[in-house]
KEZA-446958 format. One record per atom (N, C-alpha, C): residue number from 1; atom name; x, y, z. Coordinates in nm, 4 decimals. Example, Ala and Ser with C-alpha at 12.3 -4.5 7.8 and 13.67 -1.06 7.14 Angstrom:
2
+-----+------+----------+----------+----------+
! pos ! site !        X !        Y !        Z !
+-----+------+----------+----------+----------+
!   1 !    N !   1.3190 !  -0.5690 !   0.7800 !
!   1 !   CA !   1.2300 !  -0.4500 !   0.7800 !
!   1 !    C !   1.3200 !  -0.3300 !   0.7800 !
!   2 !    N !   1.2850 !  -0.2250 !   0.7080 !
!   2 !   CA !   1.3670 !  -0.1060 !   0.7140 !
!   2 !    C !   1.2900 !   0.0030 !   0.7870 !
+-----+------+----------+----------+----------+
# end
This chain:
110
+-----+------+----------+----------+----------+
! pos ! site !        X !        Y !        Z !
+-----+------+----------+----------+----------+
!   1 !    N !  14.9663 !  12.1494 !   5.4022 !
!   1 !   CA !  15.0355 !  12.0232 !   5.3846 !
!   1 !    C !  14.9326 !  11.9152 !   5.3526 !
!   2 !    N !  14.9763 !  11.8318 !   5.2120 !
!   2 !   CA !  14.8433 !  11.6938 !   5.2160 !
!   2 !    C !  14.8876 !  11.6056 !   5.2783 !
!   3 !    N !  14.7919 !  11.5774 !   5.3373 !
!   3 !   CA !  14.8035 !  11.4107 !   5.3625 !
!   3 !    C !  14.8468 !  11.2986 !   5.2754 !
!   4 !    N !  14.9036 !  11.1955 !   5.2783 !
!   4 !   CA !  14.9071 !  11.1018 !   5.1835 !
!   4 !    C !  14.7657 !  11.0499 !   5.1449 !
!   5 !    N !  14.6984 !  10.9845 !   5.0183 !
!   5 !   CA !  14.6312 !  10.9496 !   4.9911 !
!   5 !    C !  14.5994 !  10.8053 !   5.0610 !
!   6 !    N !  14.5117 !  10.6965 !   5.1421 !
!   6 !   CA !  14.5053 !  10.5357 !   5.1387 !
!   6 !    C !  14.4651 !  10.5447 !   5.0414 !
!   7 !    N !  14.5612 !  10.4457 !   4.9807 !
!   7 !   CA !  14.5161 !  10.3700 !   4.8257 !
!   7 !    C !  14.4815 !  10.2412 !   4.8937 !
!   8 !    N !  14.3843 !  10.1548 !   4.8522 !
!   8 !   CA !  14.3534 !  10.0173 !   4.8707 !
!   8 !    C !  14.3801 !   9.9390 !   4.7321 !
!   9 !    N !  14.4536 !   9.8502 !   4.7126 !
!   9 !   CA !  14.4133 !   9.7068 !   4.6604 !
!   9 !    C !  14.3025 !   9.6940 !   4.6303 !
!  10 !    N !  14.2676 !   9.5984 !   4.4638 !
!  10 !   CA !  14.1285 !   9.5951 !   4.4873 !
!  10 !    C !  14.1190 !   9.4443 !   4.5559 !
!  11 !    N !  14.2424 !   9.3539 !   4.5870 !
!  11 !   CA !  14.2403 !   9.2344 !   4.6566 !
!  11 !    C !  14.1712 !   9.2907 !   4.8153 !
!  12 !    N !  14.2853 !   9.4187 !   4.8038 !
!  12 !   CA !  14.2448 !   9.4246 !   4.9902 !
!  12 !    C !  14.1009 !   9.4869 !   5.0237 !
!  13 !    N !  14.0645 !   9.5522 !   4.9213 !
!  13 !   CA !  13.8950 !   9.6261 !   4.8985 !
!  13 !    C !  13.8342 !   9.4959 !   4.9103 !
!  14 !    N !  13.8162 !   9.3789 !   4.8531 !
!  14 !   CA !  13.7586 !   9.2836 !   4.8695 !
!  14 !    C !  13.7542 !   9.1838 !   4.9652 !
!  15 !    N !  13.8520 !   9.1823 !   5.0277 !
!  15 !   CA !  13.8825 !   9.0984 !   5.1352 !
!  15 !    C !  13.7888 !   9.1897 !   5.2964 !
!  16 !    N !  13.8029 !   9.3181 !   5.2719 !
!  16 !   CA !  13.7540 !   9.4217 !   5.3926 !
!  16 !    C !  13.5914 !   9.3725 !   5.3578 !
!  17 !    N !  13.5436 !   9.4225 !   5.2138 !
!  17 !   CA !  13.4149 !   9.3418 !   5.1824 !
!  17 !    C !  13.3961 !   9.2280 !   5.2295 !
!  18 !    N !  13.4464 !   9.1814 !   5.2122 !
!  18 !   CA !  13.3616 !   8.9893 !   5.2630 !
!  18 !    C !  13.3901 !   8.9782 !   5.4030 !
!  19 !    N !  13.4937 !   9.0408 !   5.4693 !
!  19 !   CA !  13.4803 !   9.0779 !   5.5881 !
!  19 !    C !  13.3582 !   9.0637 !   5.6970 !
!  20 !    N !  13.3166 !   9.2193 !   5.6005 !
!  20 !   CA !  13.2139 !   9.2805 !   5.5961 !
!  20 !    C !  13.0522 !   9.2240 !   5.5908 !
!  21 !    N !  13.1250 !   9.1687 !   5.5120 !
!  21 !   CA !  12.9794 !   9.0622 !   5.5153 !
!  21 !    C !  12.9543 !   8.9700 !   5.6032 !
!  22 !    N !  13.0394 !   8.9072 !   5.6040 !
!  22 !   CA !  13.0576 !   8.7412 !   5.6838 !
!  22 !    C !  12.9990 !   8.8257 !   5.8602 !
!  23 !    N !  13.0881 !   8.9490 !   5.8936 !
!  23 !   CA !  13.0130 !   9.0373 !   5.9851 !
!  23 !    C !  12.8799 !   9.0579 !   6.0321 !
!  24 !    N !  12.8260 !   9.0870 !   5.8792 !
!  24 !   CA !  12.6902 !   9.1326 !   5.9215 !
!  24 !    C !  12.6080 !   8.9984 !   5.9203 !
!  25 !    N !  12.6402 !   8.8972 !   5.8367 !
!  25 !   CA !  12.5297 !   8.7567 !   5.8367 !
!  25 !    C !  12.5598 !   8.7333 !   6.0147 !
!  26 !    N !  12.6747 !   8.7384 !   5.9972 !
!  26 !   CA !  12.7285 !   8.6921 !   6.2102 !
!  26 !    C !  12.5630 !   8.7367 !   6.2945 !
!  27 !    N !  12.5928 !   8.8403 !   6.2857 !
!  27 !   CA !  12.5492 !   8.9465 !   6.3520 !
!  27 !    C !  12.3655 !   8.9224 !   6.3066 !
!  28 !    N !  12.3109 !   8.9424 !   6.2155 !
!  28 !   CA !  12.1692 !   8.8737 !   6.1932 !
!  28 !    C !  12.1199 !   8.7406 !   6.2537 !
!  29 !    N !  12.1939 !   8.6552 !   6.1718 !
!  29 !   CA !  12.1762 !   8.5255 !   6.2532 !
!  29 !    C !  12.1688 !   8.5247 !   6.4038 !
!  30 !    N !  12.2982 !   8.5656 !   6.4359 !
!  30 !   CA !  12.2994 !   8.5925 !   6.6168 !
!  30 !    C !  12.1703 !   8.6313 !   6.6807 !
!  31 !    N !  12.1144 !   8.7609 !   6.6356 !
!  31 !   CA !  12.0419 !   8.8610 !   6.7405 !
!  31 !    C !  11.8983 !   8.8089 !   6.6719 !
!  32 !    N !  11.8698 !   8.7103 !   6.5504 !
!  32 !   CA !  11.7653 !   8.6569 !   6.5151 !
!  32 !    C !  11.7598 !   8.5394 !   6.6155 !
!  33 !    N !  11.8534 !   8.4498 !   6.6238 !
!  33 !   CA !  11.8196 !   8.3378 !   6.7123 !
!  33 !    C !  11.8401 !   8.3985 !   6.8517 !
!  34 !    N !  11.8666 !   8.4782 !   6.9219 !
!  34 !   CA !  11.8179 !   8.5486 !   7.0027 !
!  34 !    C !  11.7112 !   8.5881 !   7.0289 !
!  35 !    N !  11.6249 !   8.6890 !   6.9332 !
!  35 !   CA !  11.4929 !   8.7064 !   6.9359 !
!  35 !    C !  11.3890 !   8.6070 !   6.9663 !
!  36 !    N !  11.4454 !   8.4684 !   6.8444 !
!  36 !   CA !  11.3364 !   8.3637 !   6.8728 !
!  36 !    C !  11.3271 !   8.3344 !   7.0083 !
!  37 !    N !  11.4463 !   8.2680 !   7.0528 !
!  37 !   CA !  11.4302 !   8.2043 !   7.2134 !
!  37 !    C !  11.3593 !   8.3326 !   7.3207 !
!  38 !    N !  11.3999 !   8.4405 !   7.2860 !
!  38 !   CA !  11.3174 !   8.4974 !   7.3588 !
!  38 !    C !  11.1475 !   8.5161 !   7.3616 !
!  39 !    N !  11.1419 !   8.4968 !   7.2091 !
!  39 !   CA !  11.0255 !   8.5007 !   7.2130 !
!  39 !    C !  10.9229 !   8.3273 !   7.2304 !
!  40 !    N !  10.9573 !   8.2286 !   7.2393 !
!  40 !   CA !  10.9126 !   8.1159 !   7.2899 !
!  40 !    C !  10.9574 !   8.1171 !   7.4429 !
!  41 !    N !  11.0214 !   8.1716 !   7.4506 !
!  41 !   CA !  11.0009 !   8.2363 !   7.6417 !
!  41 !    C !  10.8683 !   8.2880 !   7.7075 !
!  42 !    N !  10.8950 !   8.4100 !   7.6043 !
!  42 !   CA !  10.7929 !   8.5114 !   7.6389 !
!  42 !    C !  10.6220 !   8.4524 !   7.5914 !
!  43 !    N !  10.6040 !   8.3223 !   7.5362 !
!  43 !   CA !  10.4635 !   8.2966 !   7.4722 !
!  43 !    C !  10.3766 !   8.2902 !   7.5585 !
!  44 !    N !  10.3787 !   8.2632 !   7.6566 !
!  44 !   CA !  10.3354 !   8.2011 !   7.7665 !
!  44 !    C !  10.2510 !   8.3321 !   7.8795 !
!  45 !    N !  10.3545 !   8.4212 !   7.8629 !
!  45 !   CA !  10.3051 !   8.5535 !   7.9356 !
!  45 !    C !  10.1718 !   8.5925 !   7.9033 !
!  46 !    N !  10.1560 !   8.6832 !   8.0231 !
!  46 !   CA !  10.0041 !   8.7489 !   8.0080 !
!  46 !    C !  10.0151 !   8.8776 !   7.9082 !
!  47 !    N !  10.1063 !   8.9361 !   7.8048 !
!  47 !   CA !  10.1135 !   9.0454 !   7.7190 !
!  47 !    C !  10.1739 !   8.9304 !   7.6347 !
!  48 !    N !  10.0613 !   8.8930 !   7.4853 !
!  48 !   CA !  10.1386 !   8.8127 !   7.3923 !
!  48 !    C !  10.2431 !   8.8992 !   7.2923 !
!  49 !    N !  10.3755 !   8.9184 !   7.3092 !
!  49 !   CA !  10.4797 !   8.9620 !   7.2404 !
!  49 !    C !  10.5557 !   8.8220 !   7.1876 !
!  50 !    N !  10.5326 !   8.7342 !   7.2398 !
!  50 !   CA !  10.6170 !   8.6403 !   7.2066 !
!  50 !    C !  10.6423 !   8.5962 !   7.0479 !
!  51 !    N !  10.5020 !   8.6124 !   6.9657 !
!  51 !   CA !  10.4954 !   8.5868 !   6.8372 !
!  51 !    C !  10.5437 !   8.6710 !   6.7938 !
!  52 !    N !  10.5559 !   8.8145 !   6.8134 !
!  52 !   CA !  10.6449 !   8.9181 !   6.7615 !
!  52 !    C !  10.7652 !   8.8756 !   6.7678 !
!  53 !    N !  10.8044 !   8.8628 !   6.8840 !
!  53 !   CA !  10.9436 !   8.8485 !   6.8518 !
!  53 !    C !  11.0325 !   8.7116 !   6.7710 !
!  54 !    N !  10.9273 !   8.6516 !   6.8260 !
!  54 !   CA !  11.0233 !   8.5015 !   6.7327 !
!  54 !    C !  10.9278 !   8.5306 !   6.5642 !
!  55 !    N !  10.9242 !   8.6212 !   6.5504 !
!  55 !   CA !  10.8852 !   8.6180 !   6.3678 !
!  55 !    C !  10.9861 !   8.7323 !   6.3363 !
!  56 !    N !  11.0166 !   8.8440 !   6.4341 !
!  56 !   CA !  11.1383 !   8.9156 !   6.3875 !
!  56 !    C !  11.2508 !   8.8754 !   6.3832 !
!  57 !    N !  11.2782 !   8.7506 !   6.4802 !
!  57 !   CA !  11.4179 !   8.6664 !   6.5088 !
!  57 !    C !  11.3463 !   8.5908 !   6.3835 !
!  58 !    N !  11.2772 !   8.5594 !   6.3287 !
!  58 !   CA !  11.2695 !   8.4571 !   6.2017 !
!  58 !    C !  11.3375 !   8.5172 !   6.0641 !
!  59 !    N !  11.2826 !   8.6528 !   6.0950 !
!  59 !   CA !  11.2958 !   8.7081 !   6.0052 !
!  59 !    C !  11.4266 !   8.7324 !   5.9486 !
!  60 !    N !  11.4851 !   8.7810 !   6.0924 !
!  60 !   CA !  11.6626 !   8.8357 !   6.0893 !
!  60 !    C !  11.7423 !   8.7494 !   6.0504 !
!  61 !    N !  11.7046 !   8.6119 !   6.1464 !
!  61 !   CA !  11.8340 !   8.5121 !   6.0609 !
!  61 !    C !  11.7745 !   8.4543 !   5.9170 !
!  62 !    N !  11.6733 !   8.4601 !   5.8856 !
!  62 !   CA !  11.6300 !   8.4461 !   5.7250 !
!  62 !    C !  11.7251 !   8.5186 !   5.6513 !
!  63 !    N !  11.7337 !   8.6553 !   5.6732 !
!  63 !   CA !  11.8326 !   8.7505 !   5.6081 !
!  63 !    C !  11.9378 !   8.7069 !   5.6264 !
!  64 !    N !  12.0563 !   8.6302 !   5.6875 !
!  64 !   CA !  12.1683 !   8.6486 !   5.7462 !
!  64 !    C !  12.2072 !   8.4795 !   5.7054 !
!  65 !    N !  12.0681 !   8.3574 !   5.6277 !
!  65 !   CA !  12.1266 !   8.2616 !   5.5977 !
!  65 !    C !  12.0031 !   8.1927 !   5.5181 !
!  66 !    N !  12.0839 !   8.1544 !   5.3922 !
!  66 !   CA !  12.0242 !   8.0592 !   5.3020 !
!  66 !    C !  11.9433 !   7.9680 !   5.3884 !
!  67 !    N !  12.0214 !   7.8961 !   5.4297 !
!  67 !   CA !  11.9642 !   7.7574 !   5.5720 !
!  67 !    C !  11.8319 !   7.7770 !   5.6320 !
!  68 !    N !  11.8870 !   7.9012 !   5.6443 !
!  68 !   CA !  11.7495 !   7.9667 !   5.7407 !
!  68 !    C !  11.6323 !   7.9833 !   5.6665 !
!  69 !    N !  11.6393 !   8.0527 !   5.5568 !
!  69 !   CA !  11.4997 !   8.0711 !   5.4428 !
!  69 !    C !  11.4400 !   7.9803 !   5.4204 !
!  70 !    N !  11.5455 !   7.8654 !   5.3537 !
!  70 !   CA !  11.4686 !   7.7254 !   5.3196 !
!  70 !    C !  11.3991 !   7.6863 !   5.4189 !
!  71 !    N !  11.4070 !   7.6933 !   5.5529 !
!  71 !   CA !  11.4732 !   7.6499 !   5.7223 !
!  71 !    C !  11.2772 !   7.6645 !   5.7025 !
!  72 !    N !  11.2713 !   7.8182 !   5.6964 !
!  72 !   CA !  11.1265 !   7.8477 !   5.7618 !
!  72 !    C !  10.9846 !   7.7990 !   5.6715 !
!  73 !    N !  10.9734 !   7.7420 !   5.5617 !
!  73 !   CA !  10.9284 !   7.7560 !   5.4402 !
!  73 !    C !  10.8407 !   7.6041 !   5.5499 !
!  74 !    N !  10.9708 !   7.5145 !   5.5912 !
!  74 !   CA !  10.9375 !   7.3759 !   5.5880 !
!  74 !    C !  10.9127 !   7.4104 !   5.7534 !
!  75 !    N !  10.9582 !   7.4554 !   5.8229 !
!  75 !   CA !  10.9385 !   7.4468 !   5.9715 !
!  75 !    C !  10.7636 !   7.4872 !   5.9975 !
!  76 !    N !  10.6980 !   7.6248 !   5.8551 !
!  76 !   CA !  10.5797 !   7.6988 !   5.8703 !
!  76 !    C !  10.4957 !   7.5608 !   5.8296 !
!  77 !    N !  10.5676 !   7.4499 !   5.7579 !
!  77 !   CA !  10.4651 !   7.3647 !   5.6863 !
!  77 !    C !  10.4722 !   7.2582 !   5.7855 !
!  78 !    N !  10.5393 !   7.2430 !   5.8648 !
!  78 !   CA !  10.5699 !   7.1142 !   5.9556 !
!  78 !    C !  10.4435 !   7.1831 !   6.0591 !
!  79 !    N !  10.4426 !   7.3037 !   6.1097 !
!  79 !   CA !  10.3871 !   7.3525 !   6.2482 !
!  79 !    C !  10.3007 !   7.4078 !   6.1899 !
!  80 !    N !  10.1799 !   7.3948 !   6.1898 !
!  80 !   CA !  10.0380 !   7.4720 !   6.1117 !
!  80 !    C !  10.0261 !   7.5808 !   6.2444 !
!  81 !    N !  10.0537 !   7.5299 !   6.3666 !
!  81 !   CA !   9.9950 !   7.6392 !   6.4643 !
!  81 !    C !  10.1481 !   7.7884 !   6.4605 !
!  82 !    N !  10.2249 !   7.7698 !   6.4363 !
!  82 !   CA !  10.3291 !   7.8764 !   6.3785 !
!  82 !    C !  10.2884 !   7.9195 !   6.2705 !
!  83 !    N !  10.2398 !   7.8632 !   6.1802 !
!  83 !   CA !  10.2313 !   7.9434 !   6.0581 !
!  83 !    C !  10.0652 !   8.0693 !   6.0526 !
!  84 !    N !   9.9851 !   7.9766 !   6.1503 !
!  84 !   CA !   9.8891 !   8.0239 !   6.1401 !
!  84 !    C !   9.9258 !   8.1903 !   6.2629 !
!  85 !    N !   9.9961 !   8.1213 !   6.3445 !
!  85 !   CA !  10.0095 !   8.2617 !   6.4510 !
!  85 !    C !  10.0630 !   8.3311 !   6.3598 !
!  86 !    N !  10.2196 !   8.3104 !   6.2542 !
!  86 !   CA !  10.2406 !   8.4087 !   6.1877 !
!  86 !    C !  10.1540 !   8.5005 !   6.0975 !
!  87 !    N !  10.0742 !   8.4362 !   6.0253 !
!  87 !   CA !   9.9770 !   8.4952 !   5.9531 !
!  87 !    C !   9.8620 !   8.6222 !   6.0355 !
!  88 !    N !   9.8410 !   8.5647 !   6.1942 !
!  88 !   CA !   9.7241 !   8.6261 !   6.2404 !
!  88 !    C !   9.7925 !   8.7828 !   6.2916 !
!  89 !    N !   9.9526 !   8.7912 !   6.3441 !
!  89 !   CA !  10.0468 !   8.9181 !   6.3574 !
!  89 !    C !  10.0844 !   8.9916 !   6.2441 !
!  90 !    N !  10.0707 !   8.9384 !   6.1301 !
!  90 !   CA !  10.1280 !   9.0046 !   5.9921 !
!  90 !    C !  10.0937 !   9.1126 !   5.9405 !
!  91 !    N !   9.9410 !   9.1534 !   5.9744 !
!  91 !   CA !   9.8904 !   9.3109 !   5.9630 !
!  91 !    C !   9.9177 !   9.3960 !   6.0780 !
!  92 !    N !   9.9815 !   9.3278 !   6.2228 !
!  92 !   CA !  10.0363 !   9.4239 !   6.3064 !
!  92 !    C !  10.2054 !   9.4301 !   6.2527 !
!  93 !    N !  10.2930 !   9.4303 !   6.1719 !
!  93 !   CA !  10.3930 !   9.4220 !   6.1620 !
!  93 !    C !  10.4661 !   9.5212 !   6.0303 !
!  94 !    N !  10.5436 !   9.5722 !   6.0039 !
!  94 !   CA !  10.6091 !   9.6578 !   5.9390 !
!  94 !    C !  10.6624 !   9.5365 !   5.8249 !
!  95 !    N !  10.6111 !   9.6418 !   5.7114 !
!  95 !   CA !  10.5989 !   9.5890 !   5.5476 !
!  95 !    C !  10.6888 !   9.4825 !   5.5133 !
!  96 !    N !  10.8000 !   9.5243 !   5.5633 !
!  96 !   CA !  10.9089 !   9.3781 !   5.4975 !
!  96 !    C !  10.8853 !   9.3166 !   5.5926 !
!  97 !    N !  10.8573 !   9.2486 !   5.7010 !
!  97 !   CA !  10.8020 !   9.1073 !   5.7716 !
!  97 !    C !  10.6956 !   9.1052 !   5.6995 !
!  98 !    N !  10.5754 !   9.1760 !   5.6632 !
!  98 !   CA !  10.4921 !   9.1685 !   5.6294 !
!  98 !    C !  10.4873 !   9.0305 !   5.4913 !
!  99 !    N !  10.5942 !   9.1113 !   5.3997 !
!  99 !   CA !  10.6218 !   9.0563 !   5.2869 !
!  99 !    C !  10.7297 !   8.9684 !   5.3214 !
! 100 !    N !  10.8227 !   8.8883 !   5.4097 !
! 100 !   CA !  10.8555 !   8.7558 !   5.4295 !
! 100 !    C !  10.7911 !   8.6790 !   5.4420 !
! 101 !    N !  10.6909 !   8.6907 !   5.5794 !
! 101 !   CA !  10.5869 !   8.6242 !   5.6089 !
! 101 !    C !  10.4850 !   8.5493 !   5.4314 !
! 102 !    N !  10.4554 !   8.6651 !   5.4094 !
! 102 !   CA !  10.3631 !   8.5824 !   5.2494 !
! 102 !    C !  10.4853 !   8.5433 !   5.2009 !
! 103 !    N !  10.5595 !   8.5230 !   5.2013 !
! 103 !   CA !  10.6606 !   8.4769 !   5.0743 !
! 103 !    C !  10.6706 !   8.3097 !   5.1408 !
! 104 !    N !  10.7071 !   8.3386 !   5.3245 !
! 104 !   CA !  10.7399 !   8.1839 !   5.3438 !
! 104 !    C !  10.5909 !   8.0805 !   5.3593 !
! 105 !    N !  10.4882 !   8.1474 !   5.3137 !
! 105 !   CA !  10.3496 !   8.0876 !   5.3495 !
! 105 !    C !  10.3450 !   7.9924 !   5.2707 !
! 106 !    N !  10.3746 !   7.8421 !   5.3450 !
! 106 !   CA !  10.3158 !   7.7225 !   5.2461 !
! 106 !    C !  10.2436 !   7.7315 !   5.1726 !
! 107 !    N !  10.1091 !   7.7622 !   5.2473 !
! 107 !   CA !   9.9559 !   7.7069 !   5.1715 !
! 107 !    C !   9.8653 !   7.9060 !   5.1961 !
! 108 !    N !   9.9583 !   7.9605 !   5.0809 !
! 108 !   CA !   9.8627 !   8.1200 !   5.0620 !
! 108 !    C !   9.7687 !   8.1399 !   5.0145 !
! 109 !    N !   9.6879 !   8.0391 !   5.0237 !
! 109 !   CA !   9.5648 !   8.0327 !   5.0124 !
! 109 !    C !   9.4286 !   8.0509 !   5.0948 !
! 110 !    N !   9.4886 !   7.9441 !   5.2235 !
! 110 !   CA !   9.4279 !   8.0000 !   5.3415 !
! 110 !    C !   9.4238 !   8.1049 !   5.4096 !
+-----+------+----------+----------+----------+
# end
């Protein structure tokens, strides 16, 4: 015996898409500004993780919002001592932070 086929709409295919999306930016943004606060928590401790984590929470909601990209470009140029911690973790870090990090670097020169 077959089953009936789901046919989708391509209205309703698209609507599940943007869904979908609007989902996952949720969800980046969220667990990125999560990361950060945790990690300006954690700066202070005697095991420095803290810069790890608020450059992976930088990273995540970068992905998850325009706002945010522009966000870090000017926040790295406002705070020389952020930009410079980011730079000094960037060879401990996995390739795509690696390559955000140079992309949001004001002055890649230094």
């Amino acid at each position: 015996m077959r089953l009936p086929q789901a046919t989708c709409s391509r209205t309703e295919w698209r609507r599940r898409r943007r869904l979908r999306v609007i989902i996952r930016r949720f969800s980046l943004v969220g667990s990125g500004a999560s990361l950060m606060i945790l990690g300006v928590l954690s700066v202070p401790t005697p095991v420095p993780i803290g810069f790890v984590l608020f450059a992976v929470g930088l990273y995540l909601a970068a992905r998850g919002s325009k706002r945010a990209r522009r966000s870090v470009k000017h926040l790295r140029r406002q705070v020389p001592l952020l930009s410079r911690g980011l730079n000094s973790i960037k060879h401990r870090l996995p390739p795509r932070l690696q390559a955000f990090i140079e992309r949001s670097d004001p002055d890649p020169q230094s």
